[in-house]
GUMI-399224 format. One record per atom (N, C-alpha, C, O): residue number from 1; atom name; x, y, z; residue in one letter. Coordinates in steps of 0.2 Angstrom, whole numbers, plus 5000, padded with zeros to 4 digits. Layout:
BEGIN
  resi  name    c1    c2    c3  resn
   NUM    CA     X     Y     Z     A
...
This chain:
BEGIN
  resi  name    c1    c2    c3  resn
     1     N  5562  5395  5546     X
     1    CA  5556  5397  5546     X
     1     C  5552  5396  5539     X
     1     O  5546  5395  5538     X
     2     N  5556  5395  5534     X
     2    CA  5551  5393  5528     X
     2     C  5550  5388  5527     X
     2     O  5545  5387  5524     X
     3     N  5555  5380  5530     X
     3    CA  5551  5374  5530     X
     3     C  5544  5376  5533     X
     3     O  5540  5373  5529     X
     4     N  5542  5380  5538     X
     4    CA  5537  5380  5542     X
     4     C  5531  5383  5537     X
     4     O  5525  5382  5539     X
     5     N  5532  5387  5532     X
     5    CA  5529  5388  5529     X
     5     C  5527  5384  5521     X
     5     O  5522  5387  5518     X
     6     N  5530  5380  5519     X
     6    CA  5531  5378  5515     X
     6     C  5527  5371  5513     X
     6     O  5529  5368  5517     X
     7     N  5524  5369  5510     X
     7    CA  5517  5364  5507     X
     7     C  5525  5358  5505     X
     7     O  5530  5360  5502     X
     8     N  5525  5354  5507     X
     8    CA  5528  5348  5504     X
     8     C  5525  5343  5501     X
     8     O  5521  5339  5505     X
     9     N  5525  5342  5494     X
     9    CA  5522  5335  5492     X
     9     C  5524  5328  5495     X
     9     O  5521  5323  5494     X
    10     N  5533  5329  5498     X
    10    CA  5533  5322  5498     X
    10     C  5530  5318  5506     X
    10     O  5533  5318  5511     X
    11     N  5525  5315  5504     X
    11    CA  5522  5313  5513     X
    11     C  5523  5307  5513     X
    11     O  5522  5303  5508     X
    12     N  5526  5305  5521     X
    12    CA  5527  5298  5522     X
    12     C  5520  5292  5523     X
    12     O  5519  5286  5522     X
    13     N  5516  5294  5526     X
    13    CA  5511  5292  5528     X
    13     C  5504  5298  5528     X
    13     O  5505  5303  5530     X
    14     N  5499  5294  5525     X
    14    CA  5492  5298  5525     X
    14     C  5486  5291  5527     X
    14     O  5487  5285  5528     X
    15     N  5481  5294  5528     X
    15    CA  5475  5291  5531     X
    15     C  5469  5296  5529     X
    15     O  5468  5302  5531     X
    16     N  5464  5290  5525     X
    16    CA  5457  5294  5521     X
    16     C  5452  5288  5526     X
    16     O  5453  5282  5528     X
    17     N  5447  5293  5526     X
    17    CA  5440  5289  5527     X
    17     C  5436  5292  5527     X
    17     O  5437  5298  5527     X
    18     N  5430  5289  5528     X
    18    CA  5423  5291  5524     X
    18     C  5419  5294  5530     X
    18     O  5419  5289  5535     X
    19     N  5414  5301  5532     X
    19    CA  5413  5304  5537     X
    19     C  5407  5301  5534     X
    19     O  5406  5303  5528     X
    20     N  5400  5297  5536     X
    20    CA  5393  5298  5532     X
    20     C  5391  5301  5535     X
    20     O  5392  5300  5541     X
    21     N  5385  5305  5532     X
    21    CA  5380  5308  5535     X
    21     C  5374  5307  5531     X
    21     O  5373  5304  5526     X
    22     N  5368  5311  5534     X
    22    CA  5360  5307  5535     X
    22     C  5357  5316  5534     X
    22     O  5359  5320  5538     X
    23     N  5354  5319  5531     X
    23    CA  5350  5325  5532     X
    23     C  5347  5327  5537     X
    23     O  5346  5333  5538     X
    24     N  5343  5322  5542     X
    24    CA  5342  5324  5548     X
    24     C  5348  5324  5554     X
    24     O  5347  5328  5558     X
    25     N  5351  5321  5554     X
    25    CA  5358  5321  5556     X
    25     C  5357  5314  5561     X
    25     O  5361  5313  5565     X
    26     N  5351  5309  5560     X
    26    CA  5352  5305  5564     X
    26     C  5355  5299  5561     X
    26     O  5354  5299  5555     X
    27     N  5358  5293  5562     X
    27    CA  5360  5288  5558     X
    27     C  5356  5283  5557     X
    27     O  5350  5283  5560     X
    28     N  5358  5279  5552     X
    28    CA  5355  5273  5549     X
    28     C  5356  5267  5553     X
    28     O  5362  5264  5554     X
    29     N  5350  5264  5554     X
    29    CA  5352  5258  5560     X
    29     C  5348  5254  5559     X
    29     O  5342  5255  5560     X
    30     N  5349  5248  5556     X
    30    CA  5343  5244  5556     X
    30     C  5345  5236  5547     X
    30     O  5350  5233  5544     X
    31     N  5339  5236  5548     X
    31    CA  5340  5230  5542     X
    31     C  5338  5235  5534     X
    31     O  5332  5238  5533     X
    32     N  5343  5234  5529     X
    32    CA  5341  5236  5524     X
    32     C  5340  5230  5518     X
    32     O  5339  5232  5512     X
    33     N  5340  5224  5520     X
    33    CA  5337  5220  5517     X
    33     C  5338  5213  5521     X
    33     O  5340  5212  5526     X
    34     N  5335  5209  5519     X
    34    CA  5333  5201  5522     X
    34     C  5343  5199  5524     X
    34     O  5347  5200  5519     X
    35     N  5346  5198  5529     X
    35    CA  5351  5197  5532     X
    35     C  5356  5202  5532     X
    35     O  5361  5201  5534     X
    36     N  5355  5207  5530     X
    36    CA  5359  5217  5529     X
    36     C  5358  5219  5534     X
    36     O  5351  5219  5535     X
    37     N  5360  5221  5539     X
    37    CA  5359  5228  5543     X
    37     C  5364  5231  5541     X
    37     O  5369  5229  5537     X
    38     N  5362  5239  5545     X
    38    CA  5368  5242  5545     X
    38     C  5369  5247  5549     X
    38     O  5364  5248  5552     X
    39     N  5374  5251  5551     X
    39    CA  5374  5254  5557     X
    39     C  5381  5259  5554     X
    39     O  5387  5258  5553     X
    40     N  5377  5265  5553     X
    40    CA  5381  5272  5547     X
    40     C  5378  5279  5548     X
    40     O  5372  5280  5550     X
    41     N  5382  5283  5544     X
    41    CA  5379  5289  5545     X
    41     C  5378  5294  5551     X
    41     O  5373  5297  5553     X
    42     N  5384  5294  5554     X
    42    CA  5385  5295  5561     X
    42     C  5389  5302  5562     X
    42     O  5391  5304  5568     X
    43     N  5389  5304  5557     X
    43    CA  5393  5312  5555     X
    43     C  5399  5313  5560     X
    43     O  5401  5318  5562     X
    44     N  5403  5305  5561     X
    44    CA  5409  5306  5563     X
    44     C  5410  5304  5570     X
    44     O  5416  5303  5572     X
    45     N  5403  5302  5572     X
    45    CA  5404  5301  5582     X
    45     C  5401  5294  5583     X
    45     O  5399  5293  5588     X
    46     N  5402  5289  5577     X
    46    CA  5399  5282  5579     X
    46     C  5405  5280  5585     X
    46     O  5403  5276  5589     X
    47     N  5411  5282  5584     X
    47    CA  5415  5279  5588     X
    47     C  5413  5277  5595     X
    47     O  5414  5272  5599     X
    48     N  5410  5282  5595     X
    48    CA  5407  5285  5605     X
    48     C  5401  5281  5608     X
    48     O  5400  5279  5614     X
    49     N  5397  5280  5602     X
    49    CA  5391  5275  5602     X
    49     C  5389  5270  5600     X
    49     O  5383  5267  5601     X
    50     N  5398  5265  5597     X
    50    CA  5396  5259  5595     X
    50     C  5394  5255  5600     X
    50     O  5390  5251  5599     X
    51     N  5397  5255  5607     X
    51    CA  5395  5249  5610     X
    51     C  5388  5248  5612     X
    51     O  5385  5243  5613     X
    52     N  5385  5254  5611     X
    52    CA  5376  5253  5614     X
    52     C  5373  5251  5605     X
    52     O  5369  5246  5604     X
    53     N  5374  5255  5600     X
    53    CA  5375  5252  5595     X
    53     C  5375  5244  5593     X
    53     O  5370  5240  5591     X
    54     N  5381  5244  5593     X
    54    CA  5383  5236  5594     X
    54     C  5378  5231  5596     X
    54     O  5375  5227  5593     X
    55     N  5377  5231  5602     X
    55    CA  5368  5228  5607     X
    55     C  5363  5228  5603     X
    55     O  5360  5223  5602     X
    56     N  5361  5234  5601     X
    56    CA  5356  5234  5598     X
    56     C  5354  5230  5592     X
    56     O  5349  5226  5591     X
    57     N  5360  5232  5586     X
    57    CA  5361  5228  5579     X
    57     C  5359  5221  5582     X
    57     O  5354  5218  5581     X
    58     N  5365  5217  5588     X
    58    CA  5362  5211  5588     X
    58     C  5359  5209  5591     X
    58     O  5360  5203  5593     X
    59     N  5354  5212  5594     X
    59    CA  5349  5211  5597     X
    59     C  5342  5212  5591     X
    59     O  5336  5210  5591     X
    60     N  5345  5216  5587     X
    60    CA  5339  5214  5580     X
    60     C  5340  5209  5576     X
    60     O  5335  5206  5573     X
    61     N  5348  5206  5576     X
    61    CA  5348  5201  5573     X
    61     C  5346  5195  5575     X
    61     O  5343  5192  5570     X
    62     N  5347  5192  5583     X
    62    CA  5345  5187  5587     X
    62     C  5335  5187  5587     X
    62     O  5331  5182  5588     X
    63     N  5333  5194  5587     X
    63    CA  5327  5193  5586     X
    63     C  5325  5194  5596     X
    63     O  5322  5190  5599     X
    64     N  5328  5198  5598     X
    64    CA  5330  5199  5606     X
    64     C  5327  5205  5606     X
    64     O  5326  5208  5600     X
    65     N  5324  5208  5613     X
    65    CA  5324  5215  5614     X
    65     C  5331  5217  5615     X
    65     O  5335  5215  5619     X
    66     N  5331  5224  5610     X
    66    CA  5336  5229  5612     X
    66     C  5335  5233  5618     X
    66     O  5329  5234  5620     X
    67     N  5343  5235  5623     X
    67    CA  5344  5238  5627     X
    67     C  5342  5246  5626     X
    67     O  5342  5250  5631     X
    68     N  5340  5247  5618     X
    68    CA  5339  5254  5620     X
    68     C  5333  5256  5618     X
    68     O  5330  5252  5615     X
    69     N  5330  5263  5620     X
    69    CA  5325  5264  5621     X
    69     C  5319  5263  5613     X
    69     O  5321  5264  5608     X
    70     N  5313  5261  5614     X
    70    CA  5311  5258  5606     X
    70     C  5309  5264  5601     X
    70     O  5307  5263  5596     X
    71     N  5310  5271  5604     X
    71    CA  5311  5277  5598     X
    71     C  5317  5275  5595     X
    71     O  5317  5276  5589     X
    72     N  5323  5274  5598     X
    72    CA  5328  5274  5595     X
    72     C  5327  5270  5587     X
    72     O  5330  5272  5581     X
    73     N  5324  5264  5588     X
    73    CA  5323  5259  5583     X
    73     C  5319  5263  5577     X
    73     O  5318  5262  5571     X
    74     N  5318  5267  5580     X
    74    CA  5311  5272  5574     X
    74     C  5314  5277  5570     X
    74     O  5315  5279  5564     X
    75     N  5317  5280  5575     X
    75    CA  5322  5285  5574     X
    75     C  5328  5285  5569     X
    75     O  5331  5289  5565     X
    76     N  5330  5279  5571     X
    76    CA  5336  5278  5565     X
    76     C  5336  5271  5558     X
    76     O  5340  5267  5556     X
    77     N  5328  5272  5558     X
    77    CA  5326  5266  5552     X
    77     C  5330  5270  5546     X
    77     O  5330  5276  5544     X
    78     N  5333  5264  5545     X
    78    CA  5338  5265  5539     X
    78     C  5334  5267  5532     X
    78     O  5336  5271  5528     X
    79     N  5327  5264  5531     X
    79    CA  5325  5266  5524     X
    79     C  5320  5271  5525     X
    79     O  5315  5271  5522     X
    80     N  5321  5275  5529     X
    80    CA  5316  5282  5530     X
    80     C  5318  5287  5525     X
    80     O  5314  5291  5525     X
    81     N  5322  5288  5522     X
    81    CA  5323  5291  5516     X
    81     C  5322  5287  5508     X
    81     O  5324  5282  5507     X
    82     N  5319  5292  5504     X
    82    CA  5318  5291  5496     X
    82     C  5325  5289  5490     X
    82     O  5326  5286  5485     X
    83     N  5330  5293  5494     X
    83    CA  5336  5292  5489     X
    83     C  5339  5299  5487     X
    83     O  5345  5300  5486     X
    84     N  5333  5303  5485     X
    84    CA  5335  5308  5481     X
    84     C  5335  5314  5486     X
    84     O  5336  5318  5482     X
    85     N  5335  5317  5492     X
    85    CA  5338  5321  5496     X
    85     C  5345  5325  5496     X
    85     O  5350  5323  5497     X
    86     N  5344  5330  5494     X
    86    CA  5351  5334  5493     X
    86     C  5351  5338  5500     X
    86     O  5347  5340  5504     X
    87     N  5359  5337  5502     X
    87    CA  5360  5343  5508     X
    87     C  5368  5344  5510     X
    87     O  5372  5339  5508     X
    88     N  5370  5349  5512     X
    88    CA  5378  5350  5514     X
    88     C  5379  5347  5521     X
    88     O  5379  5351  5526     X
    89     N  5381  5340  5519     X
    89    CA  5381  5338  5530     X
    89     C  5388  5343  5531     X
    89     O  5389  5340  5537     X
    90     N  5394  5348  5530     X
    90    CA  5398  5351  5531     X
    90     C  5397  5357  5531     X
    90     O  5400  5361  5534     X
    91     N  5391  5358  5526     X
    91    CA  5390  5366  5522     X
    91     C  5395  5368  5517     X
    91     O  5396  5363  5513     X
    92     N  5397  5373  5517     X
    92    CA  5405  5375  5511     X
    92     C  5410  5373  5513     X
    92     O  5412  5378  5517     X
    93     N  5415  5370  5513     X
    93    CA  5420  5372  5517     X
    93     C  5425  5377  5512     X
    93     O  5430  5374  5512     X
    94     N  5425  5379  5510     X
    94    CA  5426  5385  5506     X
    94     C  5424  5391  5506     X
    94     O  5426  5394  5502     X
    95     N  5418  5393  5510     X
    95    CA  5416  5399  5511     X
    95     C  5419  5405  5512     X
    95     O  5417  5411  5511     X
    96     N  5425  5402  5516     X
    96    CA  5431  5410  5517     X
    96     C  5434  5409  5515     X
    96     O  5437  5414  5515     X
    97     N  5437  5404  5510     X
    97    CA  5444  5405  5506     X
    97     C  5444  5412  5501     X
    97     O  5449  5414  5498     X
């Protein structure tokens, strides 16, 4: 019972990555400069949505119409923010500690 409770530093294997998020909670989708796009800010659920994603990137690239609805194009313009926006995409996570 105390292995089960007990913190070990020695670990065989870890995995980090980066969760982005957007203050409206919608992502960034689009060109952020002359041959850039990007497609982020997905507060963790890009996985689920790259394939319609994916169409659309290159269908802005190719200069095609995109599959998806054309709010979506408006909705996730990448340079719709100033830069300087603060916000907690998590909140505390330390609030009950």
């Amino acid at each position: 019972m105390a292995d089960a409770t007990t913190l070990s530093p020695a670990a065989t294997r870890s995995w980090a990555g980066l969760c982005t998020a957007t203050p409206d909670r919608d992502p960034l989708v689009g060109a952020v400069a002359d041959g850039c796009h990007v497609a982020t800010g997905w507060h963790g659920h890009g996985l689920m949505r790259a394939p319609a994603v994916g169409d659309h990137v290159a269908s802005t690239v190719l200069g095609t119409a995109s599959p998806l609805p054309e709010q979506f194009g408006t909705q996730a313009e990448p340079t719709r923010f100033d830069g300087d926006e603060a916000f907690a995409p998590l909140g505390d996570p330390t609030k009950n500690w």
